[in-house]
N, C-alpha and C positions, 0 to 999 in steps of 0.2 A: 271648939275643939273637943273631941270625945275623950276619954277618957279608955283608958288599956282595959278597966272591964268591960266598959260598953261593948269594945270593939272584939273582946277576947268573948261575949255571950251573945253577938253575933256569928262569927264565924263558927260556935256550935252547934245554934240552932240550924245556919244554912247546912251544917255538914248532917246533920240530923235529917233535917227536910230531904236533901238527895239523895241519903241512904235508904229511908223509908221508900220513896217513888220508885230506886232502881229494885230494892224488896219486891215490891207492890207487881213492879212489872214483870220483873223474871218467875215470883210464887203465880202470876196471871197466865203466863205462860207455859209454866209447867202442869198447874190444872187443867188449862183448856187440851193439851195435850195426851194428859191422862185421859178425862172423859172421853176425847173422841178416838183412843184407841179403845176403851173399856166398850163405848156404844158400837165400833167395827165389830168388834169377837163377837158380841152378843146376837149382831146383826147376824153373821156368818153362822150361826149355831140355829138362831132362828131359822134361818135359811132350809138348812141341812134340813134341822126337823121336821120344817113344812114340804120338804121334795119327799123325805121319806115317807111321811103319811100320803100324799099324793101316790105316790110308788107303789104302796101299799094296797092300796083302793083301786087299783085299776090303771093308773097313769092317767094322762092328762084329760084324753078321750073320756074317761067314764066321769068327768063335771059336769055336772047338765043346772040350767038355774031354772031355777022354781019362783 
């Protein structure tokens, strides 16, 4: 028979344990979401800058490789 601590230092650590992994997963969540909004803009600004230099120079026609 266990005893009402055993059982009462159980059921805190399981309550511990499922709070940390629901943690773990929702803060996993919300980074993975940050960065791939952070790496869109970033992308989209690259973008821009690379058409305007393009633009600049002649437009597409005037690349030639070497």
């Amino acid at each position: 028979m266990t005893t009402f601590r055993t059982r009462l230092l159980f059921a805190l650590l399981s309550l511990i344990l499922v709070v940390l992994v629901a943690l773990g997963l929702l803060l996993g969540q919300l980074f993975k979401s940050y960065y791939l909004n952070t790496f869109d803009a970033r992308l989209q600004k690259e973008t821009e800058m690379a058409a305007s230099y393009i633009e600049g120079n002649g437009g597409i026609g005037s690349i030639t490789i070497e």
